[in-house]
C-alpha positions as CSV (number, residue, x, y, z in Angstrom):
1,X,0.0,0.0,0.0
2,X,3.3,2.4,0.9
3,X,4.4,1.7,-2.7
4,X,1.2,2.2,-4.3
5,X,0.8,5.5,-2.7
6,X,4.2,7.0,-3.7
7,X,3.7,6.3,-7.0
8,X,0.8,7.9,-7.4
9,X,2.6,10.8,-5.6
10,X,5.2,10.6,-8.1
11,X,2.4,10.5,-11.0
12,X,1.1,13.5,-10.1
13,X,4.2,15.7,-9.4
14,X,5.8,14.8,-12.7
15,X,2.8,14.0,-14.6
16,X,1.5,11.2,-16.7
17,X,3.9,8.6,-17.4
18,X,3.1,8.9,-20.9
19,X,3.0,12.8,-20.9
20,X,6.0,12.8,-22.7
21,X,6.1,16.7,-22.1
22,X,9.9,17.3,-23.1
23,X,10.6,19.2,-20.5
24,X,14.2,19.3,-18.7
25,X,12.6,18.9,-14.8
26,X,12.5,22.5,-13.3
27,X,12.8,21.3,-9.2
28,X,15.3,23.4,-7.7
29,X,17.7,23.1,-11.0
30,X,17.3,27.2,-12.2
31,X,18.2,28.3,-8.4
32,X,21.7,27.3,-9.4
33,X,22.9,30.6,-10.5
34,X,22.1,29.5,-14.1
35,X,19.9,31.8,-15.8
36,X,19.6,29.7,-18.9
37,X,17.8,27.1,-17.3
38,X,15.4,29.7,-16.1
39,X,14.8,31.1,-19.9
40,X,16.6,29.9,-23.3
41,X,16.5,33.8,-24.0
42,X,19.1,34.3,-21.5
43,X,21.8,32.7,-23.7
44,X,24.6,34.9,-25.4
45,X,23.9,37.4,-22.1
46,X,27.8,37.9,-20.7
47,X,31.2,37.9,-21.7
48,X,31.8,34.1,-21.8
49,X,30.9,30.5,-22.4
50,X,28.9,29.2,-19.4
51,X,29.0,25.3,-18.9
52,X,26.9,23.4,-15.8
53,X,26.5,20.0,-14.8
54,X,23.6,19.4,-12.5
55,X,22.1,15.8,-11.1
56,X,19.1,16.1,-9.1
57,X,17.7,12.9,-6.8
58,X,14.4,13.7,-5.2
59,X,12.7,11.4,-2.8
60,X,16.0,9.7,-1.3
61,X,14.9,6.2,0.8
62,X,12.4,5.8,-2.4
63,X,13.0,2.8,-4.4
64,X,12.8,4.2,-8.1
65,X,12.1,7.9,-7.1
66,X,12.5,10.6,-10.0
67,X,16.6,10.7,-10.7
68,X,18.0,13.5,-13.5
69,X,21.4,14.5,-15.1
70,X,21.6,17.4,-17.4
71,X,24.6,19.1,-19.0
72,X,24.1,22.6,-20.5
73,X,26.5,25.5,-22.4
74,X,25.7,28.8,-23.7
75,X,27.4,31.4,-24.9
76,X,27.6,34.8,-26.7
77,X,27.3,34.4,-30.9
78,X,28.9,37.9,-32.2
79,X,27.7,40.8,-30.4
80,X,23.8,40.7,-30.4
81,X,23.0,36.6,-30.5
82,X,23.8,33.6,-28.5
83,X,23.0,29.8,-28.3
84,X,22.9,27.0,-25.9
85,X,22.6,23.2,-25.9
86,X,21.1,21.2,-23.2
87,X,21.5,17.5,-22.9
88,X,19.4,15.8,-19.7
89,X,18.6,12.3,-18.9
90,X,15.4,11.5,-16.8
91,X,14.3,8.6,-14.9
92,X,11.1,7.8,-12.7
93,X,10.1,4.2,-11.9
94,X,9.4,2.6,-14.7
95,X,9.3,5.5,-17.3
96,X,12.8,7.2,-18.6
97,X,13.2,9.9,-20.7
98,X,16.3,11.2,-22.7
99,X,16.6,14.5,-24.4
100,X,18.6,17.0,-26.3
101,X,17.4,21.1,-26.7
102,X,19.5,23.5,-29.1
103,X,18.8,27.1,-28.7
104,X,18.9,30.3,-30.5
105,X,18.6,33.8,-29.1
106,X,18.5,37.3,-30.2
107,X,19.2,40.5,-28.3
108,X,18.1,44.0,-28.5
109,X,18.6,47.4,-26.8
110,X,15.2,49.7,-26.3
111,X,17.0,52.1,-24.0
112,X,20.4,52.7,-23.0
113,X,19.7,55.0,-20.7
114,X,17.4,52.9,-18.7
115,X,19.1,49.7,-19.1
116,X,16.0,48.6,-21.1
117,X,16.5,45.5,-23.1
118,X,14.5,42.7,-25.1
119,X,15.4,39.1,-26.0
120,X,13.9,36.6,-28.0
121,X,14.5,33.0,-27.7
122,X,14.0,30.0,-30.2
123,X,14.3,26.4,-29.2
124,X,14.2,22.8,-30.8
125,X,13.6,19.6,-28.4
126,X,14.0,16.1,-29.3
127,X,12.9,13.4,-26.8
128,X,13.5,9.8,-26.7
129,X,10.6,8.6,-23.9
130,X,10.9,4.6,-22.8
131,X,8.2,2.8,-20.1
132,X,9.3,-0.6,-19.1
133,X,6.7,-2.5,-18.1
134,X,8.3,-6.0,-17.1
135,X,7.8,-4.7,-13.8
136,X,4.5,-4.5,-13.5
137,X,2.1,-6.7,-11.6
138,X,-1.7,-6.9,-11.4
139,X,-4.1,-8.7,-13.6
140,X,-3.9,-6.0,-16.5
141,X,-0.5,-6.0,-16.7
142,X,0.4,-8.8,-19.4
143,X,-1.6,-6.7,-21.9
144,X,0.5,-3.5,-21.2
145,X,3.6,-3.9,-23.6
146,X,6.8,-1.8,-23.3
147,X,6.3,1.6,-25.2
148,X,9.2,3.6,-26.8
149,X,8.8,7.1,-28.6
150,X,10.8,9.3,-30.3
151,X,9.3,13.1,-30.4
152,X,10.2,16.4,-31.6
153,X,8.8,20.1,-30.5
154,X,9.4,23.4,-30.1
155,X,9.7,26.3,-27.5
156,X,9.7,29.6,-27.3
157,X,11.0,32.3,-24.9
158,X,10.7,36.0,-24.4
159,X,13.1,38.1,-21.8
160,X,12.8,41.8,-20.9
161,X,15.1,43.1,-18.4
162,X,15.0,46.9,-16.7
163,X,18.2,47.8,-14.9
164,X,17.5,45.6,-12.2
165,X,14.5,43.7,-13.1
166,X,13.8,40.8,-15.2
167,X,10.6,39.0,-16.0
168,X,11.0,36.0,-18.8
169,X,8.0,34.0,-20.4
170,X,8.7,30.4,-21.9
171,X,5.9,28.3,-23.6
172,X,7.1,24.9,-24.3
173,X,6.1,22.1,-26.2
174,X,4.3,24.2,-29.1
175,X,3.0,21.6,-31.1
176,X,0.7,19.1,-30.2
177,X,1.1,14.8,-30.0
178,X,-0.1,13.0,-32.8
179,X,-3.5,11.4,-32.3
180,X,-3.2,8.9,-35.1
181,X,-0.2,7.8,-32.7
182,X,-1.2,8.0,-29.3
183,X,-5.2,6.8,-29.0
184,X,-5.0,5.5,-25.8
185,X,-7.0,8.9,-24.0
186,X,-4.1,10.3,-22.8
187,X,-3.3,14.4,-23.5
188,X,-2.2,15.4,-26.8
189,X,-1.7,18.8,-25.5
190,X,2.0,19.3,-23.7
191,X,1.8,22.9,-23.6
192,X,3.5,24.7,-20.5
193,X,3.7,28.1,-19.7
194,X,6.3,29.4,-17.0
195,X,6.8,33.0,-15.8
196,X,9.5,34.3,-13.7
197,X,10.1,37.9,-11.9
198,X,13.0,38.3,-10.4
199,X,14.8,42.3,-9.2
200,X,18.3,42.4,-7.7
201,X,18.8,45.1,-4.8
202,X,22.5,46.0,-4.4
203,X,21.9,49.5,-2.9
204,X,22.5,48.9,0.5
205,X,26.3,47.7,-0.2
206,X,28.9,46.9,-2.8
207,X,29.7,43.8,-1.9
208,X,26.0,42.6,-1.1
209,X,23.6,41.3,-3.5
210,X,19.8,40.4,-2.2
211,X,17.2,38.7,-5.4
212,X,14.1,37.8,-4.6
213,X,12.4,35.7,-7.7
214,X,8.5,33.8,-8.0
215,X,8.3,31.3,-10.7
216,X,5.0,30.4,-11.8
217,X,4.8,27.5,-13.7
218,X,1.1,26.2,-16.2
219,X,0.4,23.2,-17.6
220,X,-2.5,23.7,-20.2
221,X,-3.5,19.8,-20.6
222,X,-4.7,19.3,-16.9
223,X,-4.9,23.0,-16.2
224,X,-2.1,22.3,-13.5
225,X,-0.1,24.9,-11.7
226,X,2.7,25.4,-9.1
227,X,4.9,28.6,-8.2
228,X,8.3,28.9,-5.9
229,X,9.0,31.8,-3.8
230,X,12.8,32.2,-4.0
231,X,15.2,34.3,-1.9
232,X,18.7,34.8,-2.7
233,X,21.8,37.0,-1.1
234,X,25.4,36.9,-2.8
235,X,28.4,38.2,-0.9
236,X,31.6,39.5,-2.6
237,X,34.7,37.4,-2.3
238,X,38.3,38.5,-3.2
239,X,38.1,36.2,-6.6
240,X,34.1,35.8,-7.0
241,X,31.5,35.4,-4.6
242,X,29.5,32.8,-1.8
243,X,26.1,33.3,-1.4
244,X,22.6,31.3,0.1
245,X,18.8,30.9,-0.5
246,X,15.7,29.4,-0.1
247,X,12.5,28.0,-2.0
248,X,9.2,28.0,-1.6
249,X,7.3,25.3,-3.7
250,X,3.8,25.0,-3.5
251,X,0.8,24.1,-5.7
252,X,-1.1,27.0,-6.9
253,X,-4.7,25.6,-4.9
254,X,-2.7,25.0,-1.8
255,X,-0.5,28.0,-1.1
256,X,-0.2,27.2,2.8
257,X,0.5,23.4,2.6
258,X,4.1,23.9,0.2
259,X,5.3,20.8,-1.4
260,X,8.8,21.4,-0.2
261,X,11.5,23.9,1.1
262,X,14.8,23.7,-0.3
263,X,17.7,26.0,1.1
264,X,20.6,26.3,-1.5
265,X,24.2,27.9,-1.4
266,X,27.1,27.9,-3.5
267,X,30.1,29.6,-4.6
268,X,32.0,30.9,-7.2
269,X,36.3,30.9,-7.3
270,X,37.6,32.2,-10.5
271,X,36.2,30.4,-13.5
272,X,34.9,27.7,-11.1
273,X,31.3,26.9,-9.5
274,X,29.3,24.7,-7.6
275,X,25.9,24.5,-5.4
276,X,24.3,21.9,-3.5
277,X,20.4,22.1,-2.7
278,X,18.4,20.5,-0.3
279,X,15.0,20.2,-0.7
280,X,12.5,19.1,2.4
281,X,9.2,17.5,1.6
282,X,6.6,18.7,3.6
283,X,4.0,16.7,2.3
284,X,3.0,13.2,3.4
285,X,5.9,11.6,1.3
286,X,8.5,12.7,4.1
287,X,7.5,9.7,6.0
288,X,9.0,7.6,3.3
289,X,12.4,9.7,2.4
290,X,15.2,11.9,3.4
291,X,14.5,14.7,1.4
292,X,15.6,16.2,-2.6
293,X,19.3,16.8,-3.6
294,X,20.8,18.7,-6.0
295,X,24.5,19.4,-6.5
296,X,25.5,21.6,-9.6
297,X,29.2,22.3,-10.8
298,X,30.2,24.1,-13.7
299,X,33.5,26.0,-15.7
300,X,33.3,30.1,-17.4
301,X,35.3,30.7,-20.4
302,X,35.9,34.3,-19.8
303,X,35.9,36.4,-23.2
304,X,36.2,39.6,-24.2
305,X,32.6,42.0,-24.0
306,X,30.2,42.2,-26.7
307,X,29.9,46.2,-28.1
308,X,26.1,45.9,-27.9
309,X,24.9,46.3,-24.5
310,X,21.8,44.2,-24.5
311,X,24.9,41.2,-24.4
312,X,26.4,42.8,-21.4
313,X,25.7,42.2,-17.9
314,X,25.2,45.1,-15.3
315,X,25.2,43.8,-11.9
316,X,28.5,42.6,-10.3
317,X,28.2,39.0,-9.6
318,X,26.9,37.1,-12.6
């Protein structure tokens, strides 16, 4: 009965097994001071190449419990463009999921004396989604064979950033399933919408930087939706900074019983990185694991700035 409980758990924070959404698992993996994972606009935005490495293990104590690996670059393409690659591998129970996402972005200055600036962001996914069902038992279960699919789509992101603020739209998944593939009632529509706000304060002190950030994430098939609160502070170090946060995760209907709280920190020595996140169920599957971690390491390729200053960053730690 435990088992057949945090499965369905697991079904409903990641969605259908055979949602095949295409979508690089959002839980705690932007807060790692990588702003391409929080929009593909952000890529080209700096004065380098930007590589992370991130693996993410929720539900630790959970046999099978939702396991990813991703790899993701993205750099500055002559002064006003940039592109990124992601590369993730996802599992959960049964059901495993490889994919690959190539990016294109474009840049644009609407005010230099505001620090107003616009980007657009293109993206191609393609998916490889595998269920395995050798494993599973019950009297239905012979007639359930192991299902493979191969799946293309498209996303597209839209960044506008004032001085210190930044608020970044994505819709993923553009295009729908094919119905003359998949009859068996599940959603053809993968759409998801995510939102994030985020201002940096660094007033107060020059070696001080304080961000809060809410993501708001939609899912149009089952009308779904979730948001983090997030907190950050950065302090200054003689060769790059340290700094800590929180997150608030919660489903939209249930804004006082959160799904989890993860505090975060990291650090940043010369060209080098790393964070570690830990993230707390507060739900009823904390009687069955130790918690969500996250540990993210990564290498800049400093490069000399871009001319156009819609490619340049303003604030003194990223």
């Amino acid at each position: 009965m435990k088992k057949l409980y945090i499965l369905v758990i697991c079904l409903i924070a990641n969605g259908s097994i055979f949602g095949q959404e295409n979508n690089l698992p959002q839980y705690l993996n932007y807060m790692g001071d990588n702003p391409f994972m929080i929009t593909p606009a952000y890529a080209g935005i700096g004065s380098g190449l930007r590589i992370r490495v991130n693996g993410l293990s929720q539900w630790l104590g959970v046999k099978d419990a939702p396991d990813t690996q991703s790899f993701s670059l993205e750099s500055r393409i002559a002064d006003r463009f940039g592109g990124g690659l992601v590369v993730f591998n996802d599992s959960n129970g049964n059901t495993t999921q490889q994919g690959v996402k190539l990016t294109f972005a474009s840049h644009l200055t609407l005010s230099r004396l505001n620090d107003s600036f616009f980007s657009f962001g293109f993206t191609y996914s393609y998916n490889m989604f595998r269920i395995d069902t050798d494993n599973f038992n019950g009297p239905d279960s012979s007639v359930v064979d192991n299902r493979s699919v191969n799946s293309s789509n498209f996303d597209v992101s839209f960044l506008y950033r004032f001085n210190h603020y930044s608020v970044s739209l994505n819709i993923s998944n553009l295009l729908n399933k094919d119905d003359d593939t998949f009859a068996n009632g599940e959603p053809l529509v993968l759409r998801r919408f995510s939102l994030f706000n985020s201002y940096i304060f660094n007033k107060f002190s020059a070696n001080y930087e304080l961000e809060p950030s809410i993501l708001v994430e939609y899912f149009e098939a089952d009308q779904r939706s979730r948001t983090d609160f997030n907190l950050k502070l950065r302090k200054r170090t003689s060769n790059g900074y340290i700094w800590a946060g929180v997150s608030y995760n919660f489903l939209n209907d249930q804004f006082l019983n959160p799904n989890s709280i993860a505090p975060i920190v990291g650090l940043k020595r010369g060209n080098l990185y790393a964070s570690y996140g830990f993230g707390i169920n507060t739900n009823k599957t904390q009687a069955f694991n130790v918690g969500s971690h996250m540990i993210t390491l990564g290498f800049d390729f400093v490069r000399s700035a871009s001319s156009a200053r819609c490619t340049q960053k303003y604030y003194i730690f990223q």
